[in-house]
C-alpha positions as CSV (number, residue, x, y, z in Angstrom):
1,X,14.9,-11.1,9.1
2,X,15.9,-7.5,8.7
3,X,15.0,-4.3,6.4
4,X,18.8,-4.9,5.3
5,X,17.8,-8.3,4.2
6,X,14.5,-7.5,3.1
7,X,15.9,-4.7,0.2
8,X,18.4,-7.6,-0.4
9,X,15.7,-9.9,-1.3
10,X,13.4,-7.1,-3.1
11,X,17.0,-6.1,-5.0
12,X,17.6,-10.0,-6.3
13,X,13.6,-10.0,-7.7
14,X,14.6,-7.2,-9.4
15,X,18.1,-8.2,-11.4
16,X,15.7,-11.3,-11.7
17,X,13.3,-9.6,-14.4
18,X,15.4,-6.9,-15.3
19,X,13.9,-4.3,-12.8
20,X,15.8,-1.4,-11.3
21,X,15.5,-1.5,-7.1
22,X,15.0,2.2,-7.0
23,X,11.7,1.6,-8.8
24,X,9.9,-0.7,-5.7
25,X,9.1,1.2,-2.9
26,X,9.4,-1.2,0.9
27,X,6.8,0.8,3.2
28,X,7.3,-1.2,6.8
29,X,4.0,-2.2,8.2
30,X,4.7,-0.4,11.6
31,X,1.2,-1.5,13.0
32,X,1.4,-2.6,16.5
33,X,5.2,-2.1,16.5
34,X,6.4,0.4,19.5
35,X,7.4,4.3,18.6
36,X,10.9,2.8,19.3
37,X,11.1,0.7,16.9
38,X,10.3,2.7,14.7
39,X,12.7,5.3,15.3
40,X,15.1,2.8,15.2
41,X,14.4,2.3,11.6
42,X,14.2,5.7,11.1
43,X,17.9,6.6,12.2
44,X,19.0,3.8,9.9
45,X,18.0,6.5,7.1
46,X,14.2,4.4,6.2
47,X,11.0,6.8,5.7
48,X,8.2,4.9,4.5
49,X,5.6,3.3,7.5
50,X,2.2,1.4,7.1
51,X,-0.6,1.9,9.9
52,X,-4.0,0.4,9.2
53,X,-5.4,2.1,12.4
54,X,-6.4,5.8,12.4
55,X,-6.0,6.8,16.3
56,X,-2.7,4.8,16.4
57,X,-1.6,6.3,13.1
58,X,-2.2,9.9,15.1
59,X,-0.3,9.2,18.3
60,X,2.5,8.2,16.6
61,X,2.8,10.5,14.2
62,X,3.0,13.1,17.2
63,X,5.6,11.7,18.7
64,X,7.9,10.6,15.5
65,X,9.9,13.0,12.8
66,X,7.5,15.1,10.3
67,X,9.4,13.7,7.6
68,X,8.0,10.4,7.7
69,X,6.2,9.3,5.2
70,X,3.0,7.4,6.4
71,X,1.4,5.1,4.1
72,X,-2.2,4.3,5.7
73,X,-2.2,0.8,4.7
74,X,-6.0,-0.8,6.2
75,X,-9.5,-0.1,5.4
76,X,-10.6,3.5,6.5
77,X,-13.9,4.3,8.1
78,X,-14.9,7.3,6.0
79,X,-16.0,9.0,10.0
80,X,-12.3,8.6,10.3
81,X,-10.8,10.1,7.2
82,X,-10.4,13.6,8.8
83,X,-7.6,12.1,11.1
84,X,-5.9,10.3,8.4
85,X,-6.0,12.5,5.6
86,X,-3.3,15.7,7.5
87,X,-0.8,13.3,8.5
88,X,-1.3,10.0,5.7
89,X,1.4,10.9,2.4
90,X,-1.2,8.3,0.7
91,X,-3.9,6.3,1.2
92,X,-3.6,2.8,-0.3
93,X,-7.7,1.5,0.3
94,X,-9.9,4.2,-1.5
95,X,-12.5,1.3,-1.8
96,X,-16.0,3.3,-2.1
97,X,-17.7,6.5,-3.0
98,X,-18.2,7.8,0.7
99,X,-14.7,7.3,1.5
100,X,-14.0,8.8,-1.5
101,X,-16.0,12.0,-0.6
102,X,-14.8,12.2,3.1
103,X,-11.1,12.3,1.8
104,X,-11.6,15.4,-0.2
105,X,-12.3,17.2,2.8
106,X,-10.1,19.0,4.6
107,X,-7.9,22.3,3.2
108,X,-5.5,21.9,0.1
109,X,-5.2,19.0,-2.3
110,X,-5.9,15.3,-0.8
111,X,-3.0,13.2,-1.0
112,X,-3.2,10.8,-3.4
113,X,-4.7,7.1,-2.9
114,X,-4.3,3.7,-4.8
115,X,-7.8,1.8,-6.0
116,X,-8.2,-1.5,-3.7
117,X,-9.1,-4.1,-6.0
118,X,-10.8,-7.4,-4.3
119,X,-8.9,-9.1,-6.6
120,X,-10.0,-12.7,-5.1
121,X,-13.3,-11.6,-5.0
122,X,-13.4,-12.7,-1.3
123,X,-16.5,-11.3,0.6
124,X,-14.4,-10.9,3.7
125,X,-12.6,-8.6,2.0
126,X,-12.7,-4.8,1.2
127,X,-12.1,-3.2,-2.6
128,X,-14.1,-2.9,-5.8
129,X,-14.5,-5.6,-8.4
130,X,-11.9,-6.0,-11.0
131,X,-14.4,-5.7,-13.8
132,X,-15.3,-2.3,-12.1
133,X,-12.1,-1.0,-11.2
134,X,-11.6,1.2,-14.5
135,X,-14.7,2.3,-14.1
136,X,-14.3,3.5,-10.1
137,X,-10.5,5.0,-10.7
138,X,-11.9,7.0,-13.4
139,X,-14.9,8.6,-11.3
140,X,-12.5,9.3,-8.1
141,X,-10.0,10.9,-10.0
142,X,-12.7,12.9,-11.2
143,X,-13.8,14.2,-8.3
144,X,-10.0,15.3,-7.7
145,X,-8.4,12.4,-6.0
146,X,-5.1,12.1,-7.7
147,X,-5.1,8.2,-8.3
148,X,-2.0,7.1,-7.6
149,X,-2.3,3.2,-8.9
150,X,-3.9,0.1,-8.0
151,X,-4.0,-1.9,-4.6
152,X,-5.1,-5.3,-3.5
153,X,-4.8,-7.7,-0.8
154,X,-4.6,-10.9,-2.0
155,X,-6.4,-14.5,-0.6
156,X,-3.9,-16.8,1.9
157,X,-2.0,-19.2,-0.4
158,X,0.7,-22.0,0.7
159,X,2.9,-21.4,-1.8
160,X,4.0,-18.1,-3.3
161,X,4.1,-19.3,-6.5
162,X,-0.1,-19.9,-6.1
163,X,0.0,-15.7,-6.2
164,X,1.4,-15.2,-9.1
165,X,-2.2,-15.6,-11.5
166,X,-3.2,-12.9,-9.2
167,X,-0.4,-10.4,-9.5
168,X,-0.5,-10.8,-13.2
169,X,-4.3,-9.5,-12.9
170,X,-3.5,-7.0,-10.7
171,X,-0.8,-6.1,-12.8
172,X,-3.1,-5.9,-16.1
173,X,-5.9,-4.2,-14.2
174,X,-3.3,-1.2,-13.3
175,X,-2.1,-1.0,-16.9
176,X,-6.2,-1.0,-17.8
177,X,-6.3,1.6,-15.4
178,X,-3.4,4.0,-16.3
179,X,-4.6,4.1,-20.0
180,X,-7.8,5.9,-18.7
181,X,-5.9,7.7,-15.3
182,X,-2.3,8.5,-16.2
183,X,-0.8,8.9,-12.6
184,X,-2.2,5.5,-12.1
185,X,0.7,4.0,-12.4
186,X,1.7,2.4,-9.2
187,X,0.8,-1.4,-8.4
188,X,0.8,-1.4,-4.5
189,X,1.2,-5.4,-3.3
190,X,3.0,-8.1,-1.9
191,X,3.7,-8.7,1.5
192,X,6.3,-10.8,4.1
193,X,5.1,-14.6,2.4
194,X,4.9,-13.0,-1.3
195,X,6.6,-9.7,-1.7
196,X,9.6,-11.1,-4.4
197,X,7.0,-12.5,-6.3
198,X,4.9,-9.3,-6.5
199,X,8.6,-7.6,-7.3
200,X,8.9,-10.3,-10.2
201,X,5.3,-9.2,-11.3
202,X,5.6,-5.1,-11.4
203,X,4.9,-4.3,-7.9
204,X,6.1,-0.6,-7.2
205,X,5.1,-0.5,-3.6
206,X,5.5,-3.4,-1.3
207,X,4.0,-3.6,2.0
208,X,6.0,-6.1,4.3
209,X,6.0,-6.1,8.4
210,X,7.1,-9.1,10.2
211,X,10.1,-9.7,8.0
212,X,11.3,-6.1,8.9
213,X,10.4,-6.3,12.7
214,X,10.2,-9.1,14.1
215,X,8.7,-13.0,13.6
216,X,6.2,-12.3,16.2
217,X,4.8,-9.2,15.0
218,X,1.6,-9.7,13.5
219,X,2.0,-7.0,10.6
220,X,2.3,-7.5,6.7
């Protein structure tokens, strides 16, 4: 598979349900993918990349165009939020309080960050409850985070059809959300096994890696 064929796909989900392209955002998970690669999808005119590590995230950055934007993708020690927080357009795991207050450090605005949501409830798994994520999105933001939405990583299912229920949730939790945060609007999900079903659902940002690099890579 391909970006090409990956907008394709994301662009079909969309005349699906009556959805405009332009409104879902593809950030390629470049995690473990080479600087080269990465510049290769840059020079085909893409912007958006996912890193879930903060030291990798830094060294590439370095070497790469400024006007990348770098989505920071994976859950963030809050010791390590001072190396994101320059170079990361958004943050899509605020997940706790200490995070929250490490990310306003640093000069100027933070960027803004999407709410994870544990929206399996798996204990694995990082974000706040769903029956706390009003709650949560309203006291970041008022600490000055700008909100940008909700985020979630959903549990493993066979069929892609089985994450639907959860999309829906994650889709009402966000609306739940926005009444109380108004730039909460973004619904960041869906990855390489589920992305056109998160399109179908009201996914704005979708976070997909091995069907833009390669089968072997073991991103998104």
């Amino acid at each position: 598979m391909s970006l090409a064929s990956v907008l394709d796909r994301v662009a079909a989900a969309c005349r699906r349900v009556g959805r405009d392209p332009a409104e879902v955002t593809v950030v390629a998970v470049s995690k473990g993918q080479t600087k080269e690669a990465i510049a290769a999808l840059y020079e085909a005119g893409h912007r958006d990349f996912g890193e879930n590590r903060a030291d990798e995230l830094q060294a590439k950055a370095a070497e790469l165009p400024d006007d990348i934007r770098w989505h920071f993708v994976g859950h963030l020690q809050s010791n390590k939020a001072r190396i994101v927080r320059p170079i990361a357009s958004v943050l899509h795991s605020l997940d706790r309080e200490s995070l929250a207050y490490a990310w306003l450090k640093g000069a100027g605005a933070p960027p803004p960050a999407y709410l994870q949501v544990n929206i399996g409830r798996e204990p694995q798994k990082h974000g706040v409850d769903p029956d706390d994520a009003v709650d949560a999105a309203v006291a970041f933001s008022g600490l000055g985070i700008p909100i940008a939405g909700v985020m979630a990583i959903l549990p493993i299912v066979e069929d892609p059809e089985d994450a639907r229920p959860y999309f829906r949730r994650m889709a009402d939790i966000r609306d739940r959300v926005a009444e109380k945060v108004p730039t909460a609007v973004g619904l960041s999900m869906g990855m390489t096994d589920d992305f056109e079903v998160a399109v179908e659902e009201g996914a704005t940002v979708i976070r997909v890696g091995r069907a833009i690099f390669d089968v072997h890579s073991t991103a998104g």
